[in-house]
C-alpha positions, -999 to +999 in steps of 0.1 A: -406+272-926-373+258-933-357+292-925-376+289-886-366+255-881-331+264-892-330+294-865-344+270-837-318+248-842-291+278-840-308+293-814-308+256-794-270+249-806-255+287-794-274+285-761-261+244-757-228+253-766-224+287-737-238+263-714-217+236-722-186+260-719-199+270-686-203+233-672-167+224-688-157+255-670-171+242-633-161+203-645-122+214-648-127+238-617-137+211-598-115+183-614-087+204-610-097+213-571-104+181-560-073+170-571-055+191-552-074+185-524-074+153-524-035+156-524-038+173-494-064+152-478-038+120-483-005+141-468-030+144-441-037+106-442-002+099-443+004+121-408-022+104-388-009+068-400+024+084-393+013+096-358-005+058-348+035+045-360+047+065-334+016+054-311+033+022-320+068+026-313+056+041-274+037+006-268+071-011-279+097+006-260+072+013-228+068-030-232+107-029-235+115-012-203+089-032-184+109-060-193+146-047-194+142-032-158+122-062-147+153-084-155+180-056-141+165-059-111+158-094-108+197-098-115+189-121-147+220-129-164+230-118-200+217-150-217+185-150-208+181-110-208+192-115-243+166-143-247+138-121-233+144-086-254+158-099-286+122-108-304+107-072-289+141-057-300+135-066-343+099-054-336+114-018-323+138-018-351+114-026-377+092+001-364+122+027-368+127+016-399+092+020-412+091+057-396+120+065-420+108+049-450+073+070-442+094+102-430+112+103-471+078+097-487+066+126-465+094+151-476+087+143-510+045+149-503+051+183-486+067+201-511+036+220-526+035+233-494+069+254-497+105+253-485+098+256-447+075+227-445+095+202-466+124+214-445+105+205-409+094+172-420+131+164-433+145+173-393+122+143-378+145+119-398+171+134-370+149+127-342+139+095-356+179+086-358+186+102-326+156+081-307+168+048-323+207+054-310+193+059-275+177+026-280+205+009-297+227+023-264+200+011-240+197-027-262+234-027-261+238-020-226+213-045-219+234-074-238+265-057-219+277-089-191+300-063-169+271-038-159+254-047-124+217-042-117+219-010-104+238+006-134+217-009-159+188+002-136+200+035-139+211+036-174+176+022-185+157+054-164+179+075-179+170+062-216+135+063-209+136+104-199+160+108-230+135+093-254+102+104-242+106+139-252+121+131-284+093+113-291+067+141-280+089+164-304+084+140-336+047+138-328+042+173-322+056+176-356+036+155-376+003+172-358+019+205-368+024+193-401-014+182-405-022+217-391-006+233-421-023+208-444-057+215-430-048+255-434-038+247-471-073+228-476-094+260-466-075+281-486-082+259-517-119+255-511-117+293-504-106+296-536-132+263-553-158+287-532-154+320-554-151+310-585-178+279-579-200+313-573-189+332-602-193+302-626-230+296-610-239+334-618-233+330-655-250+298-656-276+315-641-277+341-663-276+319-693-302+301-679-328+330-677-317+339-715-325+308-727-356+302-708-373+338-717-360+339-749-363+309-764-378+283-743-411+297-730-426+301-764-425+266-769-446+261-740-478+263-751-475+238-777-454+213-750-486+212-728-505+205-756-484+173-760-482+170-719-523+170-723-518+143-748-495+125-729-518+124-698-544+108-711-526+084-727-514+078-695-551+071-685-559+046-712-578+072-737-561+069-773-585+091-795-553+118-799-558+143-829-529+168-821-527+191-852-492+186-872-492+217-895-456+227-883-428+210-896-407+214-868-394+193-845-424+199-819-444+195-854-428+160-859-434+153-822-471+159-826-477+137-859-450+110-838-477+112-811-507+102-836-488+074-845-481+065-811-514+069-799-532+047-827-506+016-824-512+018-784-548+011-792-543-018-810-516-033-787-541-028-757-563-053-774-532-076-781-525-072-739-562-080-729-557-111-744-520-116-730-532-109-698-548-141-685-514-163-695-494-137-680-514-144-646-508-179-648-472-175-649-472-151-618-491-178-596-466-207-608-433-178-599-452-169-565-452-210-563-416-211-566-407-184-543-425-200-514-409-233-520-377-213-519-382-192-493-389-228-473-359-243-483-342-211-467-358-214-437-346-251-432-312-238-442-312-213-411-326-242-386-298-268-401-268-233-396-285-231-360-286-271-349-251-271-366-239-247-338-261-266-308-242-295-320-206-276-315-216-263-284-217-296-269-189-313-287-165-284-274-184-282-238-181-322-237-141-327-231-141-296-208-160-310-187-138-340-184-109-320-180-127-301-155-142-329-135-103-349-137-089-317-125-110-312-096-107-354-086-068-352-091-064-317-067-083-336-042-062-366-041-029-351-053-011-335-022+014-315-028+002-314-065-030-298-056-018-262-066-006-274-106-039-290-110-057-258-097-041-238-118-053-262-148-091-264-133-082-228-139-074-228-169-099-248-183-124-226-170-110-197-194-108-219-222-143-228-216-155-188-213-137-179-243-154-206-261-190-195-250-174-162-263-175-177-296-202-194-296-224-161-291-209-143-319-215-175-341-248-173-331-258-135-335-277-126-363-250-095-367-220-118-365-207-093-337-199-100-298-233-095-282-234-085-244-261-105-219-281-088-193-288-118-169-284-118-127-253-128-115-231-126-082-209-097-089-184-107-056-181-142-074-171-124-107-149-102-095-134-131-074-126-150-101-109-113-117-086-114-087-076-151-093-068-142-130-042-112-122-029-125-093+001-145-112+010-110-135+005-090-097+028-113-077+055-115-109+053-078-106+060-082-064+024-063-058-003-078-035-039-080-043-065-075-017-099-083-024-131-070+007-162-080-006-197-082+005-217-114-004-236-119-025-244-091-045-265-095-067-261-072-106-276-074-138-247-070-168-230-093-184-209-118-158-181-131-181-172-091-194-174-079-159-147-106-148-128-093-181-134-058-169-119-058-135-091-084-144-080-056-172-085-028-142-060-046-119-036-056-148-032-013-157-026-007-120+002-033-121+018-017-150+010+014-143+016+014-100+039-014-093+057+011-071+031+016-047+032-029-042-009-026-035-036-028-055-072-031-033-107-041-049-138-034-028-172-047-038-202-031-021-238-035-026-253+004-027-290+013-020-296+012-061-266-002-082-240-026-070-198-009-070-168-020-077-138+000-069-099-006-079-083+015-059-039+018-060-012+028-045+010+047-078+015+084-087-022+094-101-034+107-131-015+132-148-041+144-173-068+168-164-096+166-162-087+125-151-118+117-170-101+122-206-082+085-193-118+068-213-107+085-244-088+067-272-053+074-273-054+093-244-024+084-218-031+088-179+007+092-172+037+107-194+051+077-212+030+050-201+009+038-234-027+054-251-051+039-226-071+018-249-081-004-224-101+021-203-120+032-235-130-005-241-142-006-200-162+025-208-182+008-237-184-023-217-204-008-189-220+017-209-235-011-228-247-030-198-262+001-186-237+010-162-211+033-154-173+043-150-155+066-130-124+079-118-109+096-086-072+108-091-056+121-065-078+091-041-089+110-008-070+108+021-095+092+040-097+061+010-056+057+002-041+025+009-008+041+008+012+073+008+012+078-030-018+102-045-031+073-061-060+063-086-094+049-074-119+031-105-153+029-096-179+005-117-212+009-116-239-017-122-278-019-114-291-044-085-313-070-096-349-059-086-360-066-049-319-071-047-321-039-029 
């Protein structure tokens, strides 16, 4: 007997220990992989944070020739051009200097991946120094008092098509850098692949030795104990298992006996536990309710709490409001200062509702409404808010609308909507000087179209504009704001469109031109 239980326990030791070789096998297989992988997977991580660095640096110096050309041409002198570029300036140069620090640390990454790839990521650090000199040469130009508007207008264009394909060059780079990271991953997990199957082939193997050979004999007396087990389970402890073998299944069996007869007695120990142990579940469920009221009062006390902030905020707006309004009346020649503080006002008290909703979500997140509202009087108000960046910029604004029209959206993100519309075709057309809005009651939604008078749409098709990080023209930005629009109608079930080249028939001017169209359903019976 001792001699059998001695060869189980061999048997059970060889076949643990081939199986544990095999699993340490696929453990430092996939250790190892993973690791580089994951290397692999952050050089990748780096490229894309590089790539949104560069994303940055295009919003900078695209913000820094609005505003260097805008004061060329305005004839400002070099004080206050100095004034006006010098905080925008450290930004830029931080922003090269962050793009070197993350070029180096990318030189050093992309060395498992051989010669020719460190040696491409280490020729961006001469684009990076090459865009930063043309910026340094526009900056210092810029500070220059002996240049007239028209040579710094000229030296500035000629800055901004020296840089833009510099630029495109370092990101091209990175993404072809990320492309040969990518490549490198597949060939890895290729590799993880092959011998993931080879390893699982053995362990398969091993597994149908150890089963058939020394396993399924055991079986027979397993179910035996399984039997036992079961009715246990069910409450029956008359278990006589016979415990002849002095194995471990043997030992099992007798353990089982044991078991079996203690569980007997302890079932009449529980019967008698059981009554106390209902009272103490009544006096917890007790507790919880009491607790689950004091919760509730919590919730109404959070949601008073914000009634109550609503009308301290609301209350001196109003009085602003209402002083405003009394003062522009009676004010002459002051009338338009006050307006523009009425105005104001008015924001400050949207934004404020603003909060308010989010405070009051259940998700904590900015909740669109879906009420009736006058879509010409929202967009009206749209046109009021541009109009001072639209006249700075020497652009006119018209504004043909039918009234009322009556939508169902959300009012206050409409406004935001169209205001954002006629700020891009500011930045974006300010050549064309006109931007026109049109809003038109339809036989089933309501539109509203920003049509102006700039150089189109470069991508194709124009559509790709409502991506992220797309950009509509060469140079001008990632188009953030037009993805945002997109997810603004789309949530109050409308939708967004856009015409580049406009038709002839619908230009306001002789430039191609870019025509938005929102879409918004009528209130019912509005039709």
């Amino acid at each position: 007997m001792s001699a059998r239980l001695s060869l189980l326990r061999v048997r059970l030791g060889a076949a643990a220990a081939l199986m544990g070789a095999v699993t340490l096998a696929a453990t430092l297989l996939t250790v190892t992989g993973m690791a580089r992988i994951g290397d692999r997977i952050g050089a990748s991580i780096a490229a894309e944070r590089r790539i949104d660095s560069y994303a940055t640096l295009s919003t900078q110096v695209s913000q820094f020739l609005v505003i260097a050309l805008e004061a060329a041409q305005t004839g400002l002198p070099q004080s206050q051009r100095a004034t006006r570029i010098d905080r925008l300036s450290q930004d830029i140069s931080r922003s090269f200097a962050q793009l070197r620090r993350d070029n180096a640390e990318a030189v050093a990454a992309v060395g498992q991946l051989g010669l020719d790839a460190q040696s491409r990521t280490a020729t961006r650090s001469l684009l990076i120094a090459r865009m930063e000199a043309h910026f340094g040469s526009a900056r210092d130009a810029l500070m220059a008092s002996d240049m007239t508007a028209e040579q710094l207008t000229a030296f500035l264009n000629a800055f901004s098509s020296g840089f833009d394909p510099q630029l495109n060059a370092a990101v091209t780079g990175e993404l072809r850098s990320r492309e040969l990271i990518i490549a490198d991953i597949a060939r890895l997990r290729g590799q993880l692949v092959r011998w993931a199957l080879l390893l699982g082939g053995v362990g398969a193997v091993l597994a149908a030795a150890v089963y058939f050979g020394l396993v399924g004999p055991q079986f027979r007396r397993l179910d035996l104990l399984a039997g036992a087990a079961r009715r246990i389970g069910r409450g029956d402890f008359a278990i006589a298992l016979p415990d002849g073998a002095r194995d471990e299944i043997g030992g099992l069996f007798r353990e089982t006996n044991r078991a079996a007869h203690a569980l007997a007695q302890r079932k009449a120990q529980v019967d008698a536990e059981w009554a106390g142990l209902r009272d103490t579940i009544a006096d917890r469920t007790e507790a919880l309710r009491q607790a689950n009221a004091e919760l509730s009062q919590i919730d109404e006390n959070r949601r008073r709490f914000f009634a109550d902030v609503s009308h301290e905020l609301r209350t001196p707006l109003t009085v602003i409001l209402m002083e405003a309004q009394l003062a522009r009346k009676a004010a002459g020649d002051r009338s338009a200062a006050l307006e523009t503080i009425e105005r104001r006002a008015l924001r400050m008290g949207r934004r404020i509702d603003d909060l308010l909703r989010v405070a009051r979500s259940e998700s904590g997140a900015l909740e669109l409404e879906t009420a009736a509202f006058d879509l010409s009087q929202a967009v009206r108000e749209a046109v009021v808010d541009a109009r001072d960046l639209a006249n700075s910029a020497g652009m006119q604004v018209t504004l043909d609308a039918e009234t009322p029209v009556s939508a169902l959206g959300d009012a206050n993100w409409m406004r935001q909507v169209v205001t954002g519309l006629i700020d891009n075709a500011v930045r974006h057309a300010r050549a064309g000087q006109a931007v026109q809005v049109t809003v038109r009651q339809g036989a089933d939604v309501a539109r509203v179209q920003v049509t102006d008078n700039g150089p189109g749409i470069a991508v194709t098709p124009p559509e790709a504009v409502f991506e992220r990080f797309r950009k509509g023209r060469p140079g001008e930005g990632f188009g953030i704001g037009l993805a945002l629009a997109k997810w603004v109608m789309q949530a109050q079930g409308g939708q967004i469109a856009v015409q580049s080249p406009v038709p002839d028939a619908d230009r306001i001017g002789d430039a191609p031109g870019t025509r938005i169209t929102l879409c918004l359903p009528l209130v019912e019976g509005a039709a």
